[in-house]
KOLGU-390271 format. One line per 2 residues: their letters; for each residue x, z, y of C-alpha. Coordinates in steps of 0.1 Angstrom, whole numbers, plus 5000, padded with zeros to 4 digits. Each point is the difference from the previous one (the first is absolute). Layout:
N
A	X,Z,Y  ... .
// end
This chain:
360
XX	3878,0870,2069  4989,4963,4995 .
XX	5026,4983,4974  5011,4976,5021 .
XX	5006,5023,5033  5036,5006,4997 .
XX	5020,4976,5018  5029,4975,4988 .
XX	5026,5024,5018  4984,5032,4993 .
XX	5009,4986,4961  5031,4984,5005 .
XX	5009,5035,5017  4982,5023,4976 .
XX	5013,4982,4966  5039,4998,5018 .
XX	4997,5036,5003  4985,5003,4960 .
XX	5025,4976,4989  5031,5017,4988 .
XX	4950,4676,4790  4969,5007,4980 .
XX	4963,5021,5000  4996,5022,4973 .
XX	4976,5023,5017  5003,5027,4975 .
XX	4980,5036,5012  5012,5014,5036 .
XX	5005,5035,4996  4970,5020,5005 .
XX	4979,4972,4994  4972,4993,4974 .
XX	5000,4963,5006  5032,4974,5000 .
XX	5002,4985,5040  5012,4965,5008 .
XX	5006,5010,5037  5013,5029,5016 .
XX	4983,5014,5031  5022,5011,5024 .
XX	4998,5026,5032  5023,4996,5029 .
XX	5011,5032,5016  5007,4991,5037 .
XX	4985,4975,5020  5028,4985,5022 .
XX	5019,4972,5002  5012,4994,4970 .
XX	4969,5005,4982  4981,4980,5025 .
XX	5023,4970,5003  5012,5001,4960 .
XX	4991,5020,4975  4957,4993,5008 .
XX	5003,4963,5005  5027,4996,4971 .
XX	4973,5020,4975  4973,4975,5011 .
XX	5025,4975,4979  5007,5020,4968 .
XX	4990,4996,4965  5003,5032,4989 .
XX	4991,5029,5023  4976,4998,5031 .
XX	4996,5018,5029  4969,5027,4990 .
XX	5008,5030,5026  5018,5020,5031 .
XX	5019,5030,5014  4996,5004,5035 .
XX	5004,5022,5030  4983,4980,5022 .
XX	4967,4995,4997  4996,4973,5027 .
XX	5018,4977,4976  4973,5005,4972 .
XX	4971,4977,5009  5024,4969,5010 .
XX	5016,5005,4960  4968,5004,4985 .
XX	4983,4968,5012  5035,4980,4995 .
XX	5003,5011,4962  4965,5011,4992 .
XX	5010,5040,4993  4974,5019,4994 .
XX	4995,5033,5015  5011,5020,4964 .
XX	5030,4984,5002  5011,5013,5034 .
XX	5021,5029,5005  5020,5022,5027 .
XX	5029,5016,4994  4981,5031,4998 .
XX	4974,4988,4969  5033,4981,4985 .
XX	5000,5023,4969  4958,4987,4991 .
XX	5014,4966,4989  5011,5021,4967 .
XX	4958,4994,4992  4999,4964,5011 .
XX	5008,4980,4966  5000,4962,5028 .
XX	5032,5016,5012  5031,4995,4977 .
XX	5027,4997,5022  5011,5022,5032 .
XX	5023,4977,5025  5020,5024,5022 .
XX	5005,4985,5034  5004,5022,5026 .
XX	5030,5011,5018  5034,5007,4977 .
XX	4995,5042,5008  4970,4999,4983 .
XX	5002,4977,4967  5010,5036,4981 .
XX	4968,5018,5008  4979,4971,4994 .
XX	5015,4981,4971  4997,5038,4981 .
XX	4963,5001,5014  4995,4969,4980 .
XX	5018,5006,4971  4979,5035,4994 .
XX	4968,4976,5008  5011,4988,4964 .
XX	4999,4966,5017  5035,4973,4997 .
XX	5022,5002,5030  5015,4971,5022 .
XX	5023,5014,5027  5014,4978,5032 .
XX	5032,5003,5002  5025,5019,5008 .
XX	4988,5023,4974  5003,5031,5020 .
XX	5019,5023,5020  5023,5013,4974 .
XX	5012,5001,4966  4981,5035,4993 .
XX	4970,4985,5016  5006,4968,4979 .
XX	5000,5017,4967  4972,5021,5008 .
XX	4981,4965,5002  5014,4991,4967 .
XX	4994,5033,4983  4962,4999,5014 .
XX	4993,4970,4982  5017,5004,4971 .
XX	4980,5036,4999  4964,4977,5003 .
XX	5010,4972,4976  4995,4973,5029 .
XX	5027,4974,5005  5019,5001,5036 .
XX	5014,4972,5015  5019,4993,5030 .
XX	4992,4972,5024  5034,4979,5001 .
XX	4979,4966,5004  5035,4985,4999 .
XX	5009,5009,4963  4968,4980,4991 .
XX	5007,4963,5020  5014,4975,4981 .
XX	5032,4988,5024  5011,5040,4997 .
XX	4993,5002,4964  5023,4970,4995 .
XX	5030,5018,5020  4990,5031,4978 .
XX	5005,4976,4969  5036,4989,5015 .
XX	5013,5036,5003  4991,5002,4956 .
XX	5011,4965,4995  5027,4996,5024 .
XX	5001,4960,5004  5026,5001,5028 .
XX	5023,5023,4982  5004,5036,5008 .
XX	4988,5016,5030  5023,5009,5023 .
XX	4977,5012,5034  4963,5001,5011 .
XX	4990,5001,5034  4965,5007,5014 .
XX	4980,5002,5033  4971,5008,5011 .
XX	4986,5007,5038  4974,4990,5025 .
XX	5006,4995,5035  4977,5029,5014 .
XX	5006,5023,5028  5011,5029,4986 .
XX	4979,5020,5017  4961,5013,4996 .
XX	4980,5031,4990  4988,4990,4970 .
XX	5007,5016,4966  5027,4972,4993 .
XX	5018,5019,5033  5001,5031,4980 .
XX	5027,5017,4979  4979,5020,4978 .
XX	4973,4973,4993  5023,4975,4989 .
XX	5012,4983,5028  5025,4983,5011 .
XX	5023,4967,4990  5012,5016,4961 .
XX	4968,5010,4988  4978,4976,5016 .
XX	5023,4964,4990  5030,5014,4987 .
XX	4986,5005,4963  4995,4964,4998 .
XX	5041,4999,5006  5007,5026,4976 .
XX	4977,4990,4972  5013,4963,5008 .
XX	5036,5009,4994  4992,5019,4966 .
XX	4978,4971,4985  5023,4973,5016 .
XX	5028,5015,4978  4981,5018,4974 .
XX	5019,5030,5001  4997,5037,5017 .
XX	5027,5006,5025  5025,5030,4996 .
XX	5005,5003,5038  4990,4999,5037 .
XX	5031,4992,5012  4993,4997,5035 .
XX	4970,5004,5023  4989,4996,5038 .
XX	4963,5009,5016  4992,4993,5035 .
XX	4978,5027,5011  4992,4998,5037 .
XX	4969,5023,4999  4981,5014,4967 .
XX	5007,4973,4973  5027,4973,4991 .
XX	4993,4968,5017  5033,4977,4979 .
XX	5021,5018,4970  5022,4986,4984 .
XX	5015,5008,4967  5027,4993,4973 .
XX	4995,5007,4962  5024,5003,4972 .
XX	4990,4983,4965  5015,4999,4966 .
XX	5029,4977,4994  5011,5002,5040 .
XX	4965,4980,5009  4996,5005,5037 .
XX	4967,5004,5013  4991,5000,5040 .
XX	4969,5003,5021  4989,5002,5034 .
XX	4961,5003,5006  4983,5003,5034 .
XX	4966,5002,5018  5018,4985,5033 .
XX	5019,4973,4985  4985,4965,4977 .
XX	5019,4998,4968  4987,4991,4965 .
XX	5033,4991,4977  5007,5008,4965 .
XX	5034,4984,4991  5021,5004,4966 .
XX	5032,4988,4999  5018,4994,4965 .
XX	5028,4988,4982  4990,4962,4997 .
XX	4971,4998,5029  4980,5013,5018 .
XX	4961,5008,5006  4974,5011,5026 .
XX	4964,5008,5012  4994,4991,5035 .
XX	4974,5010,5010  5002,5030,4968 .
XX	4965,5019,5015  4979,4978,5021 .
XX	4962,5004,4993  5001,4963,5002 .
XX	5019,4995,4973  5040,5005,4987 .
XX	5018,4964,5005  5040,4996,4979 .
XX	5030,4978,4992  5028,5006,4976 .
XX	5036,4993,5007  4996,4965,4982 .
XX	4966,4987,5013  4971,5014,4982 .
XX	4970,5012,5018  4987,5030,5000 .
XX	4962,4993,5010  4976,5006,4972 .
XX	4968,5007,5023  4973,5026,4990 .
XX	4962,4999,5018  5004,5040,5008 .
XX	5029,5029,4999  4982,5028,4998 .
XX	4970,4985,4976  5027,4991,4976 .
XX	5015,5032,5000  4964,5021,4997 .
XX	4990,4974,4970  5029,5008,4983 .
XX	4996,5037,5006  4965,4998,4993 .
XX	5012,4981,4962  5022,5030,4993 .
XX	4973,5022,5002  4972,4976,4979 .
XX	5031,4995,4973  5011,5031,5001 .
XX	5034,4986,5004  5028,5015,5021 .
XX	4997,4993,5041  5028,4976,5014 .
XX	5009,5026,5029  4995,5034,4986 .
XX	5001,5031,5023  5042,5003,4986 .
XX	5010,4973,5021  4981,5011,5032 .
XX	5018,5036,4993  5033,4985,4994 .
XX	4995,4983,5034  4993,5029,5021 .
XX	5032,5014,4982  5018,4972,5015 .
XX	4987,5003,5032  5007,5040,4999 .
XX	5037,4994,4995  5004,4975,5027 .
XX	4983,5024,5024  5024,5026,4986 .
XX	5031,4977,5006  4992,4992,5035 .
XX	4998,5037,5010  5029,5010,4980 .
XX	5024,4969,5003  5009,5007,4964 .
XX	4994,4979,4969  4972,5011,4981 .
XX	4999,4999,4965  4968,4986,4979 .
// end
């Protein structure tokens, strides 16, 4: 059979079924000679890797776009000619496992559907090449840690793709939470939707790909609340999914932090909200918008502006990734905090169907 004969849903179905700041440039791992860019292959060819993650690695220092993953081969002469690939540097799902020989590769971006960033993040890891993984991490926390385990195993660093955790605006409220310049924090509140349909046949419309309002924008609430405060919460405390068909379309949640902190969030694929909100002793703070791709705007409580503007999310975030692995240095967003997400968002979906409180 021709390697690129099986379809996009013949794979999606198949592989849901298998499924269960400074340059040092010191050696890469495996490598005879010291790189001072990191090529990169994107696994998944959709929107997100067509709108962002191509153009944004046309604008990076430190890692450039050298190959790709794809089930459909239809899409393969229209990314060649727009970013030069050669034909080596081309893959299908199927011939995934060859980039282990191909010493232009370095890094293996997972981008396709939620269900499947276990299977394929592994893949890569055993490829002995670094691992960038969209987020959320995965399905699970078993299928989280097998990630983390995988890479571990190979010696190649794995980091999660929380573009927020690298823009500036967020990394100042992430400074707050340590420093506390408003006096103690007393709730966070955080939201994040689109106003969409609700309704589709694509894998965001199904359960066991990933789908649905919490996976698909609710991590950004849940790892906004734990960076806005800086702590782990102890508790769901509450938690409501509206599930007309197959998947949640709004949730919303309450956590329980340390020292009585109250954290809620509501996150929706039928609904436009973008808020992150701390309230403290002596003032207040907020993003708004906290996740646009057009960049995060602010204000505190007594007039400063939260605005510090960056050329590119998502080229920011795969330089710095990209730095971590040239230094050697530790990743900002490690595959723990993807895991300790998915925990998060396992608990609320626990909550909802029990109407208990579920401890963390």
């Amino acid at each position: 059979m021709d390697k690129w004969s099986t379809s996009r849903r013949h794979f999606l179905r198949q592989s849901a079924m298998a499924a269960g700041s400074l340059l040092a440039a010191p050696a890469l791992i495996g490598c005879q000679t010291a790189k001072k860019r990191l090529g990169v292959a994107l696994v998944g060819l959709g929107g997100y890797s067509r709108g962002q993650l191509a153009p944004a690695l046309q604008m990076t220092e430190h890692c450039y776009l050298a190959g790709i993953v794809t089930g459909s081969p239809e899409k393969i002469p229209t990314w060649q000619q727009r970013y030069s690939i050669p034909d080596k540097n081309v893959y299908s799902y199927d011939t995934m496992h060859e980039i282990a020989d191909n010493p232009d590769i370095d890094v293996i971006y997972i981008v396709v559907p939620t269900g499947l960033h276990a299977e394929y993040a592994i893949r890569a890891a055993n490829a002995g090449k670094h691992v960038w993984c969209e987020k959320p991490m995965a399905m699970n926390v078993e299928e989280c840690q097998a990630i983390i385990d995988a890479c571990n195993q190979n010696g190649v660093k794995l980091s999660i793709g929380y573009r927020m955790q690298h823009e500036p605006n967020t990394q100042t409220v992430i400074e707050y939470a340590r420093t506390k310049p408003y006096g103690a924090i007393q709730s966070a509140e955080a939201l994040a939707g689109y106003a969409g349909s609700g309704q589709g046949s694509g894998w965001r419309f199904q359960a066991d790909m990933g789908g649905g309002a919490l996976y698909d924008m609710g991590v950004y609430t849940i790892n906004g609340l734990r960076y806005a405060t800086g702590m782990e919460p102890v508790q769901v405390r509450s938690a409501s999914r509206n599930i007309p068909n197959e998947v949640d379309v709004t949730t919303t949640f309450e956590l329980a932090f340390p020292n009585g902190i109250k954290g809620s969030g509501k996150t929706s694929v039928v609904e436009t909200i973008n808020r992150l909100r701390v309230d403290c002793a002596d003032g207040w703070y907020k993003l708004e918008p906290m996740q646009s791709y057009s960049g995060v705007q602010g204000v505190t409580s007594d007039g400063k502006r939260l605005d510090q503007p960056i050329k590119d999310q998502q080229a920011r975030q795969m330089d710095n990734d990209a730095l971590a692995i040239l230094n050697d240095t530790p990743v900002l967003v490690p595959g723990e905090e993807g895991l300790r997400d998915i925990r998060i968002v396992q608990a609320i979906m626990e909550a909802d169907r029990t109407g208990e409180v579920v401890d963390l």
